[in-house]
BAMAR-859256 format. One record per residue: residue in three letters; x, y, z of N, C-alpha, C, O in turn. Coordinates in steps of 0.2 Angstrom, whole numbers, plus 5000, padded with zeros to 4 digits. Example, Ala and Ser with C-alpha at 12.3 -4.5 7.8 and 13.67 -1.06 7.14 Angstrom:
ALA506649725039506249785039506649845039507149835042
SER506449895035506849955036506450005039506750065040
This chain:
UNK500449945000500050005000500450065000501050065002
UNK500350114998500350174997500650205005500350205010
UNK501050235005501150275013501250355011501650385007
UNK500450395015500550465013500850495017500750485023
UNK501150555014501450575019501450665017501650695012
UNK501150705025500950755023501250805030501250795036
UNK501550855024501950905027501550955027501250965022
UNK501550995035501451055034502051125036502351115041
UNK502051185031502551195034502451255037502351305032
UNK502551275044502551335046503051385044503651365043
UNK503051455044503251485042503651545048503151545052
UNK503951575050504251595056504651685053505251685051
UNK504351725053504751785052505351815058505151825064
UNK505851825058506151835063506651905061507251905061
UNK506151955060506552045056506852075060507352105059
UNK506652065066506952115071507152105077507152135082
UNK507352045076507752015083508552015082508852005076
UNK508852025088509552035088509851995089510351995088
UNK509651925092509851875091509851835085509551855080
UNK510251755084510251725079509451705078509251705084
UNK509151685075508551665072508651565073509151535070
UNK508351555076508051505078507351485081506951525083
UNK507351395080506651365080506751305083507251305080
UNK506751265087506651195087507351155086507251095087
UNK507751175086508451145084508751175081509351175081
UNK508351215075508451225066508551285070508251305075
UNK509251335067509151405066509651415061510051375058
UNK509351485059510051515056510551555058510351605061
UNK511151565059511451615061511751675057512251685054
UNK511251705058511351765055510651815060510351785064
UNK510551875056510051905060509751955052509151975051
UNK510151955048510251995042511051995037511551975040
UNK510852005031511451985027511552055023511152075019
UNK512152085024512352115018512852105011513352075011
UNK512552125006512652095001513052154996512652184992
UNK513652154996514052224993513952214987513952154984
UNK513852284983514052254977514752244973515152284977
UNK515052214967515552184967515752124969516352104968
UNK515352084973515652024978515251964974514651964971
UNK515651924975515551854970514951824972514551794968
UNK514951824979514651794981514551804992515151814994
UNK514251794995514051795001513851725003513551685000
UNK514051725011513851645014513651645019513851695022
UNK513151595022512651595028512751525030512751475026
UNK512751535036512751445038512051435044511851475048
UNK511751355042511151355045511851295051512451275050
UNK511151285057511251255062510851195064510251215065
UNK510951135065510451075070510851075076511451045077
UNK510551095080510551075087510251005091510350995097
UNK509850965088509650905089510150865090510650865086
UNK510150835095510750775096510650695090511050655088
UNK510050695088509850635085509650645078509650595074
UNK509250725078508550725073508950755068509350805069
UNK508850715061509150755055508750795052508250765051
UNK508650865049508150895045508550885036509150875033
UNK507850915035507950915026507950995026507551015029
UNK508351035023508151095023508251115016508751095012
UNK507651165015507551205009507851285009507651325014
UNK508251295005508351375006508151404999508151384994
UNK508151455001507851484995507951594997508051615002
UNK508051624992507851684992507251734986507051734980
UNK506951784991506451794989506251874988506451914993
UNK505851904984505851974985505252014990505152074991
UNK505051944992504551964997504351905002504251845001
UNK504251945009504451875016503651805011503751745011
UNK503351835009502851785010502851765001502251745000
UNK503351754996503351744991504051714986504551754985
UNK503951664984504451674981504751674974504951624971
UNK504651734971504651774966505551764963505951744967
UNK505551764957506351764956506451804958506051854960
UNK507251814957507751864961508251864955508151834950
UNK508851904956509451904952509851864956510351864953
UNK509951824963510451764963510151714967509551704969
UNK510551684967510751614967510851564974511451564975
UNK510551544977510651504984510751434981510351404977
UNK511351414984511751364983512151304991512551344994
UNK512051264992511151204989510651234989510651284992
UNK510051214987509451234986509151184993508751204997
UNK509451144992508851084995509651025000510150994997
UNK509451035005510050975007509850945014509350975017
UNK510250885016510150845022510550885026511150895024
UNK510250915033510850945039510750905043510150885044
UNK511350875046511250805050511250835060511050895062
UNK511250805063511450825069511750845071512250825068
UNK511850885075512450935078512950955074513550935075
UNK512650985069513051005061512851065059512351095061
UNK513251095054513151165054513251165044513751145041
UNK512651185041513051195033512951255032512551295035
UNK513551275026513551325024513151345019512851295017
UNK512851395015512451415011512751475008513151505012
UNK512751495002513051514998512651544993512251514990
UNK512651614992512151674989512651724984513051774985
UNK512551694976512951724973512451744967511951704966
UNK512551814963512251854959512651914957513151934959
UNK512051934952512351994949511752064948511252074944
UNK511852114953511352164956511452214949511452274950
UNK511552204946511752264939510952284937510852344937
UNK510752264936510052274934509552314941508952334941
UNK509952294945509452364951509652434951510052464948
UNK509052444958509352514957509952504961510152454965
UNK510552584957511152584958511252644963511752654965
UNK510652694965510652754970510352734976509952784979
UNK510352664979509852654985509852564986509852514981
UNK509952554991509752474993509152454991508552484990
UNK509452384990508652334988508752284993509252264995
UNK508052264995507752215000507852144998507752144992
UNK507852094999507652044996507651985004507852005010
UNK507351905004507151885008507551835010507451805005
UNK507851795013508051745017507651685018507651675024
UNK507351635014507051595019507351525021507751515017
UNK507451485024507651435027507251405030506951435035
UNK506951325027506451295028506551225030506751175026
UNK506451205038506651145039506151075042505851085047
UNK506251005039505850975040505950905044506050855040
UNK505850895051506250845052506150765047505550755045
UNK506750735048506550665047505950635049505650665053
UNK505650585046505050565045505350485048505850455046
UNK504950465053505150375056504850315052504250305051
UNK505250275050504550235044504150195051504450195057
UNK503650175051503050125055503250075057503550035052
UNK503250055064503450005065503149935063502649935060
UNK503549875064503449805059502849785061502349765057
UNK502749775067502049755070501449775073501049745076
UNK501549845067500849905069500549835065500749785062
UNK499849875067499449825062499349895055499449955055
UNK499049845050499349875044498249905041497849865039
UNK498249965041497649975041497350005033496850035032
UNK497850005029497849995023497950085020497950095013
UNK498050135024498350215024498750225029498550225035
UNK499450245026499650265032499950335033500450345030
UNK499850365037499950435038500450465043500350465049
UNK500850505041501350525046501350605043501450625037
UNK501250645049501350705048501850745049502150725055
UNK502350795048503050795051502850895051502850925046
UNK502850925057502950995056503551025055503951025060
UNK503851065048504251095048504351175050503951215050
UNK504951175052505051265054505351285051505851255050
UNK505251345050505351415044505751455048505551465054
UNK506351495045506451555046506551605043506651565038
UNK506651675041506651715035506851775040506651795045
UNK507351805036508151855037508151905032508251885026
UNK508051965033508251995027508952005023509451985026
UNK509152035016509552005014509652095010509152105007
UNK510052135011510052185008510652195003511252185004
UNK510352204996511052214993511152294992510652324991
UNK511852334992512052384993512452404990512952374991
UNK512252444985512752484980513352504982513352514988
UNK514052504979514652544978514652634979514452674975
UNK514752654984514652734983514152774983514052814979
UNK513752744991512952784992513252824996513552805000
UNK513252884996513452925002513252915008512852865008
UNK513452945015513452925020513452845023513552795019
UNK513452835028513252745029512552745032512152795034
UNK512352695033511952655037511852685042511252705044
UNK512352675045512352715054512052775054511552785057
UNK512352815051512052865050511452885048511152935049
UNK511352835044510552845039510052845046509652885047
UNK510252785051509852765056509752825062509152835065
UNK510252865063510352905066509852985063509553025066
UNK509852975057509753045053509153065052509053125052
UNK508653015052507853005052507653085053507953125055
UNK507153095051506853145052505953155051505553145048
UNK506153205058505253195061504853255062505153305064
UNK504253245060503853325060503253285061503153225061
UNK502753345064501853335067501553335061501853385058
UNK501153305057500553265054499853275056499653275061
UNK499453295051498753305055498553245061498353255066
UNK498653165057498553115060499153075063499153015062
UNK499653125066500053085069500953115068501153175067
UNK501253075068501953075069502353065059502253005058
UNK502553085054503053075052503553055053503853065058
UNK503753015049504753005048504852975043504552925040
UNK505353015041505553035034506352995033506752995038
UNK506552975029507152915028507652965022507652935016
UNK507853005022508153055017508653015016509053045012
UNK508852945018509552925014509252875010508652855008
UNK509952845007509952785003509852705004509752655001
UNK509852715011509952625016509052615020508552655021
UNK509052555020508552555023508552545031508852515035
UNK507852595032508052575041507452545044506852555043
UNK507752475049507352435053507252465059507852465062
UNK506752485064506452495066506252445073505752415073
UNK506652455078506452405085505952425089505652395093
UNK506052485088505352535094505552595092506052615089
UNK504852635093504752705094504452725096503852715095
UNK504452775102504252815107503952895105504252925101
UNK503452925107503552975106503153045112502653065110
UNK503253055115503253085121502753035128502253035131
UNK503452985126503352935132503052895129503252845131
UNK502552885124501952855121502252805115502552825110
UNK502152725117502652695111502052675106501452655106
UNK502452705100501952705093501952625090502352585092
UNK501352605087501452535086501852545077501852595073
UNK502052465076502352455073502052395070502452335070
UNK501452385068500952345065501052325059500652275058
UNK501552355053501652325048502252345045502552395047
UNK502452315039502952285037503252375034503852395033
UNK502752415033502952485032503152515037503452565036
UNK502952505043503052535052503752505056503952535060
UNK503952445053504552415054504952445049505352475054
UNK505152465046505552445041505552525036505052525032
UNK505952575036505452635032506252635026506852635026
UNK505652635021506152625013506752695012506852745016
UNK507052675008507652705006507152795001506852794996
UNK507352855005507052905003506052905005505552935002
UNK506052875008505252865009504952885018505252915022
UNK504452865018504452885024503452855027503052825024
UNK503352865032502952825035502752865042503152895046
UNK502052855041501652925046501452845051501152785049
UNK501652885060501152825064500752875069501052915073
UNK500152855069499752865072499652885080499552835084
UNK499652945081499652965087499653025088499853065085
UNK499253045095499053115096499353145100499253205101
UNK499853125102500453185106500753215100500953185095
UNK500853305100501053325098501553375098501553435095
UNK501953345104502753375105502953315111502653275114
UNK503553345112503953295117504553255113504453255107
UNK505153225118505553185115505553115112505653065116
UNK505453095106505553055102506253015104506753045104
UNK506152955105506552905108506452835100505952795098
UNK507052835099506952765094507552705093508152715093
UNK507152655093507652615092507952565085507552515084
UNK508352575082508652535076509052465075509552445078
UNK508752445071509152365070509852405062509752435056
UNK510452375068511152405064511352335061511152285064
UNK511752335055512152285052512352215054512352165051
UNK512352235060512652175063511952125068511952075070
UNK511552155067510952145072510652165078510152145081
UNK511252205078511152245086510752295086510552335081
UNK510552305092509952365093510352445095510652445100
UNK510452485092510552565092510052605093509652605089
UNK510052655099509452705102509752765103510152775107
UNK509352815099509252885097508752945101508152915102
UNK508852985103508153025104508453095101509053115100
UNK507653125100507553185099507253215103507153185109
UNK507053295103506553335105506253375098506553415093
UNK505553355099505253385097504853425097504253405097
UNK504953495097504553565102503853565100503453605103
């Protein structure tokens, strides 16, 4: 008979945490990836912390966390066995010529793992379907690629932000070329929500209005930097 077998697989966002990204054994280490241009290529290593359990892991990169749309590179293995208490490497090579060349572009990390499956033991009885369910856990990292000779850096970008009153709330405005992640924002004591993927994360030259009725006081924020670490700024705003 036939033995079905049915995965389901969970999917696990982890944008703004400063530690490494992990699930269940499976992690990635990393928190985020930067991808220079000119470089051949960049590498990420996944992790199994299971003493026993092997996973099957799928990686893949995507231009969006819930999609996987082609990209301009290349995730190498695509698909491989990570054994126990083992570590592989992953390996992301392309060519960003075709983006923009005055500003970062975003793209996704995902890493998908699904533990080994046990075959049935000899003397189940045999009931003519047999069914094993296995849940896998997901993780997703963003992946920035960055042009050659954007003025200022990053750090600064995060640092530079810029804020004014709104009929319906708070501005901030991203005048550089990097993109900035967003850990918390405060504004006259009062912390602003951070509900979507535009409130996290505010694009390169763009900006993003959050909702709220104080209208002065010191603007307190915090940034996810290069490394994954949390960076915090305050202003006043009279």
């Amino acid at each position: 008979m036939k033995r079905l077998n049915l995965f389901f697989l969970t999917t696990m966002a982890l944008l703004s945490c400063s530690s490494a990204a992990m699930a269940d054994g499976f992690g990635i280490n990393a928190t985020r990836l930067i991808y220079p241009q000119g470089a051949d290529s960049i590498s990420v290593s996944v992790r199994n912390t299971q003493p026993v359990m092997p996973y099957l892991v799928q990686a893949a990169l995507s231009k969006s966390p819930d999609s996987r749309e082609a990209t301009p590179f290349m995730v190498t293995p695509p698909i491989f066995r990570l054994e126990p208490k083992s570590v592989n490497q992953i390996r992301i090579a392309g060519n960003g010529s075709a983006l923009p060349q005055d500003r970062e572009s975003v793209f996704y990390f995902h890493a998908t793992a699904i533990p080994a499956s046990q075959a049935p033991m000899a003397k189940q009885p045999n009931t003519g379907v047999q069914a094993a369910v296995q849940f896998g856990v997901g993780n997703i990292i963003k992946m920035f690629y960055r042009p050659e000779g954007l003025p200022s850096t990053s750090a600064e970008a995060q640092k530079g932000l810029k804020f004014s009153r709104v009929n319906d709330g708070l501005q901030v405005n991203n005048p550089s070329p990097y993109f900035v992640s967003l850990a918390g924002i405060k504004f006259g004591g009062q912390a602003l929500k951070l509900d979507s993927a535009a409130a996290l994360m505010i694009a390169p030259f763009g900006s993003h209005t959050y909702s709220t009725q104080v209208r002065k006081g010191t603007i307190e924020w915090q940034t996810i930097n290069d490394q994954g670490g949390v960076d915090a700024f305050k202003q006043v705003l009279p």
